[in-house]
Each structure stands twice: as structure tokens, then as C-alpha cells.
C-alpha positions, 0 to 999 in steps of 0.5 A: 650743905649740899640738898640733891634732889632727883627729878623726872617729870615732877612738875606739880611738885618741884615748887613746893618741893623748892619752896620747902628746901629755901624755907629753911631757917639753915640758909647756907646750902646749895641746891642740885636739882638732877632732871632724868630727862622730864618730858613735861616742864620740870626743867623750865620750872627749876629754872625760873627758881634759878633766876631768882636763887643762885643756890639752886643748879640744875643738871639735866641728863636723858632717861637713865630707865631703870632695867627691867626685871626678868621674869 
């Protein structure tokens, strides 16, 4: 089972979020973090989860801004 999680600047919450995910009693997942090119250390975060986890992959892009309603 593959758990995706999206993330843009989520760096007070990617731990928990990790940890709540590997707390799983279901142990066979992988993990596929997609960072929306944080600017804060969200990626350095997911990554130090990698070094302890090889479930977890992460997957960086730059900001893919949502479009903008016109009014």
C-alpha cells in the first residue's frame, strides 16, 4: 500500500504526521512524500525520516501555485 502525502511548508507538522503513518500496526507501505517546494525545512525533515525508514521517498518539485480565481 502506497500512503502519499502532499507538502508545502509543513514543517511543524511532518513528524507527527510521519510518526502517525509508521505507527501503523499494517507495516508493509511505502511512503511518498511530495514537497511543492517548501521554503521552510520540510524537506530536511522527511529526509532525516529517510535515513532511519527506507519506506519513506521524498519527491520535490517547485511551487505548482494554485491559479488564481478571477473576479
Amino acid at each position: 500500500m502506497s500512503v502519499i502525502v502532499p507538502a508545502y511548508n509543513v514543517a511543524a507538522f511532518v513528524s507527527q504526521t510521519l510518526d502517525s503513518i509508521l505507527d501503523q500496526t499494517y507495516q508493509n507501505i511505502e511512503v511518498l512524500v511530495v514537497d511543492d517546494g517548501s521554503q521552510d525545512h520540510t524537506p530536511a525533515i522527511v529526509q532525516s525520516y529517510m535515513q532511519k525508514d527506507s519506506r519513506i521517498q521524498l519527491f520535490q518539485q517547485s511551487n505548482q501555485e494554485l491559479p488564481q480565481p478571477e473576479i
